[in-house]
N, C-alpha and C positions, 0 to 999 in steps of 0.2 A: 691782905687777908692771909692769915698763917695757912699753911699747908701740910695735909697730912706727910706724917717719914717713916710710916711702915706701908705695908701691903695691902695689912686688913683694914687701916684705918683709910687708905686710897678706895680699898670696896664701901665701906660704909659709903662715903664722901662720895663716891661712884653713883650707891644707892640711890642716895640723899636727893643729888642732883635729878635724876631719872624721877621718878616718885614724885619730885613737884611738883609737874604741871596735871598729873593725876589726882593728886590729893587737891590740886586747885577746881577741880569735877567740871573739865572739859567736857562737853555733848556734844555730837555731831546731829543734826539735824530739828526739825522744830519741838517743842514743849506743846502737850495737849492745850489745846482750848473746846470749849465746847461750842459746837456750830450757832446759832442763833436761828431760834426759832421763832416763829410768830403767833404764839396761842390764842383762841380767842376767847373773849374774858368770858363765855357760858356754853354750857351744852346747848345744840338746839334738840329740841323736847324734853327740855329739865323744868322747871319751874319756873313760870313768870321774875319772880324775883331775883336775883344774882345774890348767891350763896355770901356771906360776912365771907373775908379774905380767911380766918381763923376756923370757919366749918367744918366740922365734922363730916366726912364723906362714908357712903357704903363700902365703899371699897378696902377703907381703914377698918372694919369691924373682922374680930377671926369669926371664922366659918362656922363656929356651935354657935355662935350670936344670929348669925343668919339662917341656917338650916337646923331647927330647934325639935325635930322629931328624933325622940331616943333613939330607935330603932337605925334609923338613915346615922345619927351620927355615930352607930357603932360599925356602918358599915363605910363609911368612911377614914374612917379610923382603923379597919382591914385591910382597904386597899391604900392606906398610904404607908401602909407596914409592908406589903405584901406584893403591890403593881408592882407590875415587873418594868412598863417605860419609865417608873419613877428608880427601880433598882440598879437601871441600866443608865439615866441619870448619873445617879452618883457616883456611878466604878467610873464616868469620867472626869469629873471632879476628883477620885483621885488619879489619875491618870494625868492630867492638868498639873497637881502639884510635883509628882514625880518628875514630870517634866522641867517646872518649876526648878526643881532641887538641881537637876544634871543640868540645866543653863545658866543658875545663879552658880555652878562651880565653876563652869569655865574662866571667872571675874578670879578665882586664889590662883595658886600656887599650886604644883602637885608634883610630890615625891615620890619616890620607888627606893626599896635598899634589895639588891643584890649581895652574895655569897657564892662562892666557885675552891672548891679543892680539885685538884690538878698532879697525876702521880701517872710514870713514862719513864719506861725504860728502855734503853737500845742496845742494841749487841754489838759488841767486839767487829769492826769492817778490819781492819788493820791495825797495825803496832801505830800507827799515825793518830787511828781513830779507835780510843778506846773505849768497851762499854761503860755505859754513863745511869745515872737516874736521875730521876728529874722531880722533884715533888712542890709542888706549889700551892698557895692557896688567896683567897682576896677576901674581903667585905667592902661594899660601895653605899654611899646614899646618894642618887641624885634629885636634881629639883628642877623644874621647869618652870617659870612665869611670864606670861602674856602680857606683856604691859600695857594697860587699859586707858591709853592717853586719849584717843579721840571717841571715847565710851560706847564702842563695840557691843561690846560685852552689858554691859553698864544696860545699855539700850535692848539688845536681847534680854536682860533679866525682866525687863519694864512690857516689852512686848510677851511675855511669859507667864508675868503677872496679873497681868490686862485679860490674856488669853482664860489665866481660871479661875479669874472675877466673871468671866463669859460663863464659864461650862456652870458655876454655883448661881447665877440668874438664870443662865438653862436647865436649872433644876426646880427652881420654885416655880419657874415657869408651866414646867411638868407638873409642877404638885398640884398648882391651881387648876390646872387642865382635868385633873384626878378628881380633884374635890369635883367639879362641875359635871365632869362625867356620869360620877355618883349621883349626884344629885338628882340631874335631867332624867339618866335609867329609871332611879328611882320613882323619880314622878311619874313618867310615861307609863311605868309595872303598875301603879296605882291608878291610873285611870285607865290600865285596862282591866282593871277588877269591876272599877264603876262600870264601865261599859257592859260587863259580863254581868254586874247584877240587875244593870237595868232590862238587858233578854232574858233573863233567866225569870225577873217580875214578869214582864212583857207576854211570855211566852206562857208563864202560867192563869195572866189575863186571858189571853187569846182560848189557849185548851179548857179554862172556863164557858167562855162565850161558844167553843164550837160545841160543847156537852149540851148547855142550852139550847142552842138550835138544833141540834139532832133532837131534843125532847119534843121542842115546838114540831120540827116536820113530822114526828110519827104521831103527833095529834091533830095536825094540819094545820098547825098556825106559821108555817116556816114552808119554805120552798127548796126543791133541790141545790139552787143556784147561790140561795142565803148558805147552804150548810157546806156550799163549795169554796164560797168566801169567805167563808170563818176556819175552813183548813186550810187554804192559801197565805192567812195571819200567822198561824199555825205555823208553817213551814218557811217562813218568812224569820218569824222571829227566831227558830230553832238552828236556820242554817248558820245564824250571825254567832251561835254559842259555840264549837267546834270552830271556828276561825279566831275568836277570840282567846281560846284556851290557849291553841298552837302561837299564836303571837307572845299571850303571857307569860309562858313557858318557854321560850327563846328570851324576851325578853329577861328572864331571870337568869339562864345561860351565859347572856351579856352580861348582867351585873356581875357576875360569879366570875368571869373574866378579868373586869376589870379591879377584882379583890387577890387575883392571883389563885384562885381555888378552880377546881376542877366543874362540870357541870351539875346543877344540885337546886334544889329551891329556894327561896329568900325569906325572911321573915316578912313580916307585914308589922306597922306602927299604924300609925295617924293614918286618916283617909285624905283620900284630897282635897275634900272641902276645909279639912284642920289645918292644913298646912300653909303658915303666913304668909300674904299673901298684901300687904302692904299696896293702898293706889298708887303711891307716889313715894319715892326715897330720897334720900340726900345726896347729890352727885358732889358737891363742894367742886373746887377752880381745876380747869381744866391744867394750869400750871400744875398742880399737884401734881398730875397725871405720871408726870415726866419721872419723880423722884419715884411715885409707888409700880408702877407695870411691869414687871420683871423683864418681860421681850424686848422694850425701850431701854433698861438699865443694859441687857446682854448686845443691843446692836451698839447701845456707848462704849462699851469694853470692846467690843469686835472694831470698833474706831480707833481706838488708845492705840490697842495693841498694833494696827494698821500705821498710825501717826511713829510709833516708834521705830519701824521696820524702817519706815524711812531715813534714819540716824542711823542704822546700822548698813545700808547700801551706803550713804555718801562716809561714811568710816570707812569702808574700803577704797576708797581713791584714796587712802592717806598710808603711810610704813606701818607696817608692821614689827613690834618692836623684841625681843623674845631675851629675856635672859635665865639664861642655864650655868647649872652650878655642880660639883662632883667633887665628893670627899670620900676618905676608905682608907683600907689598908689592903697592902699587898707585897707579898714576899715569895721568891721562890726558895726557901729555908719554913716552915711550916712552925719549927718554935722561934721564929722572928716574927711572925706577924703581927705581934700586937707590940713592939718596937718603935720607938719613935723611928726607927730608920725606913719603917713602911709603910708610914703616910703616905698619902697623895692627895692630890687637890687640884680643880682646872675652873675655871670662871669662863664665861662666852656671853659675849650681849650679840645679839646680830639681828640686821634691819631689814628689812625686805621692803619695797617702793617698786607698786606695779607702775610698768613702765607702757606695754600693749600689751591689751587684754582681749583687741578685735571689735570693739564695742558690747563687749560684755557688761563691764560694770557702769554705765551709762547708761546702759537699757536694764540691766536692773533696777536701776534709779529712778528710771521713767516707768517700769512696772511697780512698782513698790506705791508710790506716788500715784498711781491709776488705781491701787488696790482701795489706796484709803479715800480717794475720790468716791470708788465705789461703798465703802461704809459709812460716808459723810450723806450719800445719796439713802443706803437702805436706813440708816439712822432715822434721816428725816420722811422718810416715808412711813416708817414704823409709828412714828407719832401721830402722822395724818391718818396713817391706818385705827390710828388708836381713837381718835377723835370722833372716828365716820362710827365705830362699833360702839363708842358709849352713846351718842347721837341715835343711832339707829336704835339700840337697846332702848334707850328712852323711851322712846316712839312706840316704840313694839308694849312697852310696859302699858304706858297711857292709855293707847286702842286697845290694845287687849281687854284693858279690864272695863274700858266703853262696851267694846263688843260683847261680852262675857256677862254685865249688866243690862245690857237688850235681851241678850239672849234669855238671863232669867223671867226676864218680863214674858216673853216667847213662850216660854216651855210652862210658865202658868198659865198664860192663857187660853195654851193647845190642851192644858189638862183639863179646865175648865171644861172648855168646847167640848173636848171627847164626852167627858162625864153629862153634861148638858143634851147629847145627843144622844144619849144611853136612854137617858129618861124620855126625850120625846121620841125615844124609838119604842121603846115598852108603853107609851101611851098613843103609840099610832100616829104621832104628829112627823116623823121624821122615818124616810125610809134607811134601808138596814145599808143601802149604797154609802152613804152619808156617814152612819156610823163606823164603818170601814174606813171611809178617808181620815175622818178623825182621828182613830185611834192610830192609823200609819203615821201621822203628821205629828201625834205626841211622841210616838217612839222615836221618829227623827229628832225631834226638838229635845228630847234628852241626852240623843246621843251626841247632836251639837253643841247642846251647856257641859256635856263631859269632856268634849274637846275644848270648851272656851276654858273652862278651868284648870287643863293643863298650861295651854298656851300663856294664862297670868304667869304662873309657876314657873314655864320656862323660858320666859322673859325676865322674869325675878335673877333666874341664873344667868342669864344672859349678862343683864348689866353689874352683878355685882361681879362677875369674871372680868367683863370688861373696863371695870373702873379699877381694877388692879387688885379686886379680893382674891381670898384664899388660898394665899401661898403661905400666910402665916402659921404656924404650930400653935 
C-alpha cells in the first residue's frame, strides 16, 4: 500500500483511518424492541360480536364528529387555544427539542477563533539591559472532535429523541384530557339547569296547590294540617332552587377555567336530552389501542429513550477518543502577521481508557438497566390500565343507558300516579296524605332521569377518551 510523503496527506490518511470504524455505525448497547404484549381479541362490555379486524372505532373519529353541540364545540375550541396545562404542554415540547438540538451537537465538531494584540514596554535597567518594546499580535482557529466510535453520542441523540416523541404524546395526551374535560363540565352545567327547571316547575306546582288549600280551609273544605303540608312542598321544593343556582354558577367558573378565561357565565346550546347519546359505539380491536392512546405511545418513548441510555453507560467502559486541531498566525512584528513566516499549526489525538472508577460505571450500568426495566413495567401496565378503562367505559355506557330507560319508565309512571291521585283527591276517593307522597316521589323521579341522563353522557366521554379519542385537531 503506497504511503502518504507529506504531513497533511499523513493527517488525512490519519483521519481516514480513525473515522472508519465510526462511519461503520458501531452502537454500544441493545437496539429497541417493543416488549410483547398479550391483547385480548375484545373489550369486555363491547358488543357480542368481535369488531372486522379493519373496523372503524370511536376512538378514531375527531372530537366535532362526537360532541356535535355548536355551542360546546366553540368552547372547546377556547380551551384548546387558551388551557393553560395544554400551553404548558407544549413549552415542553419545545424545551425537549432544545434539548434535542444541544445533545445531537455533541456528535460534530466544534470550533472557536481567537485574536490577541499585545504592545509592552520596558525601561532602561542598565547599559546591559536596554529599554525595549515589544508589540505582538495572533489570530487562531481551533477545533475539537469527539470521536463517536462506540456511539455515545450517537445513543444520547436517540435517547433525546425518544425523550420528545415523549413530551409531543404528553401533549395530545393533555389535549384529549381538555377536550373531555369540556365536555363532561359541560354536560354536568346542563343538567343542572334541567334539575333547576324541574324545581322551579315543581315549585310553582306546589305554590299552586298550597293557594288551593288555603281557599279550601277558609271555606272549610281543607284542614290546618292539609295547608301545612302543602307549605312543607312548598319549602321543600324551594330550598333545592338556591343550591342548584350556587352549584350552576361554580360550575360555569370551572368551565371558564378550564378555557383559560377568567370567572364569568357560559353560553348554553342543546339541552341534554339533545345531546347524542348513541346506546352502543364501536370500540374496534383492542390491538389498535396500542397505536392510538397517546399515554401508551408516551410510556413507548419513555422506554426508547430508557433502552438507549443503556448504550450510552456501557460506552463509557470503553476510550475516549478526542482530536484537537489549531491553526493561525502569530508574530511579534504586527506588520508580519499575515506572513507566511507566521503560521502556525498543532494536531493532538489523545485517548483516555478509565482504568478505576470505584464501581461507578458498573453501577451506572446496573441503574440505567433498572431504569428501563422500570419503563418496560409502566409501558405494560399503561396498556392493561388501558384495557380495564375502555372495558369499564363500556359497562358504564350499557347500564347506564339500561338504567336511564327504567328510569324513564319510572318518572312516567310517578307522573301518571301523582296526576291520578290529584283527581281522586278532588273527588274524595283519595286522602290529601297520598297526594303529598305522590307528588314528592314524582319530583324525585325527575330528578333521578336528570341524573340518569347525564351519567349516558358521561359515559359517552368516558369511553371515547378512553379508546384514545380527541387528541386529534
Amino acid at each position: 500500500m503506497p504511503r502518504p510523503s507529506n504531513p497533511r496527506a499523513w493527517l488525512a490518511f490519519g483521519l481516514a483511518a480513525l473515522a472508519a470504524p465510526l462511519l461503520a455505525g458501531c452502537l454500544m448497547g441493545p437496539n429497541y424492541r417493543r416488549p410483547a404484549v398479550a391483547a385480548p381479541p375484545a373489550y369486555r362490555g363491547a358488543a357480542p360480536t368481535p369488531p372486522a379486524p379493519g373496523a372503524a372505532s370511536l376512538g378514531a373519529e375527531r372530537w366535532p364528529a362526537v360532541f356535535r353541540d355548536p355551542v360546546l364545540q366553540r368552547l372547546i375550541r377556547t380551551a384548546l387555544a387558551r388551557n393553560y396545562d395544554l400551553r404548558i404542554a407544549a413549552t415542553r415540547v419545545v424545551e425537549a427539542q432544545a434539548e434535542l438540538g444541544i445533545t445531537r451537537g455533541a456528535e460534530l465538531p466544534t470550533a472557536a477563533a481567537g485574536a490577541s494584540l499585545f504592545a509592552e514596554r520596558n525601561p532602561k535597567i542598565s547599559h546591559v539591559f536596554p529599554a525595549y518594546t515589544v508589540k505582538a499580535g495572533g489570530f487562531n482557529l481551533n477545533a475539537v472532535w469527539n470521536l463517536d466510535f462506540w456511539g455515545r453520542y450517537r445513543r444520547q441523540t436517540e435517547a433525546a429523541r425518544a425523550q420528545l416523541l415523549a413530551t409531543r404524546w404528553g401533549r395530545r395526551a393533555v389535549r384529549a384530557t381538555v377536550v373531555a374535560g369540556v365536555a363532561a363540565a359541560y354536560f354536568q352545567l346542563r343538567a343542572l339547569d334541567l334539575e333547576l327547571g324541574i324545581a322551579r316547575r315543581t315549585l310553582a306546582a306546589h305554590q299552586d296547590s298550597l293557594r288551593l288549600e288555603r281557599v279550601l280551609q277558609a271555606h272549610g273544605g281543607a284542614s290546618l294540617l292539609q295547608v301545612r303540608a302543602a307549605q312543607e312542598l312548598v319549602y321543600q321544593a324551594a330550598e333545592q332552587i338556591p343550591l342548584l343556582q350556587r352549584a350552576g354558577a361554580q360550575q360555569e367558573d370551572a368551565i371558564r377555567l378550564l378555557l383559560g378565561e377568567n370567572p364569568g357565565p357560559i353560553p348554553r346550546g342543546w339541552t341534554l336530552a339533545q345531546q347524542p347519546n348513541p346506546p352502543a359505539v364501536p370500540a374496534g380491536l383492542p390491538s389498535q389501542l396500542l397505536e392510538r392512546r397517546p399515554d401508551i405511545l408516551e410510556a413507548e418513548a419513555n422506554l426508547i429513550a430508557a433502552n438507549a441510555d443503556i448504550g450510552v453507560a456501557k460506552a463509557d467502559f470503553f476510550p475516549r477518543i478526542t482530536l484537537t486541531g489549531l491553526g493561525g498566525l502569530e508574530s511579534y512584528a504586527l506588520n508580519q502577521l499575515f506572513h507566511g513566516n507566521a503560521r502556525q499549526w498543532n494536531t493532538n489525538l489523545s485517548v483516555s481508557q478509565p482504568i478505576f472508577e470505584a464501581g461507578v460505571l458498573r453501577n451506572g450500568l446496573r441503574f440505567t438497566e433498572a431504569q428501563k426495566q422500570q419503563m418496560v413495567l409502566a409501558y405494560q401496565q399503561a396498556i392493561h390500565q388501558a384495557f380495564r378503562q375502555v372495558s369499564d367505559a363500556l359497562i358504564a355506557l350499557h347500564r347506564d343507558h339500561q338504567y336511564a330507560t327504567q328510569q324513564r319508565l319510572l318518572t312516567r309512571a310517578a307522573a301518571d300516579v301523582e296526576r291520578l291521585s290529584e283527581v281522586r283527591y278532588r273527588h274524595g276517593g283519595a286522602s290529601y296524605l297520598e297526594v303529598l307522597t305522590n307528588q314528592t316521589n314524582y319530583f324525585a323521579a325527575q330528578l333521578n332521569l336528570a341524573q340518569a341522563q347525564l351519567d349516558e353522557r358521561l359515559a359517552l366521554v368516558e369511553v371515547y377518551t378512553a379508546l384514545g379519542g380527541g387528541w386529534k385537531p
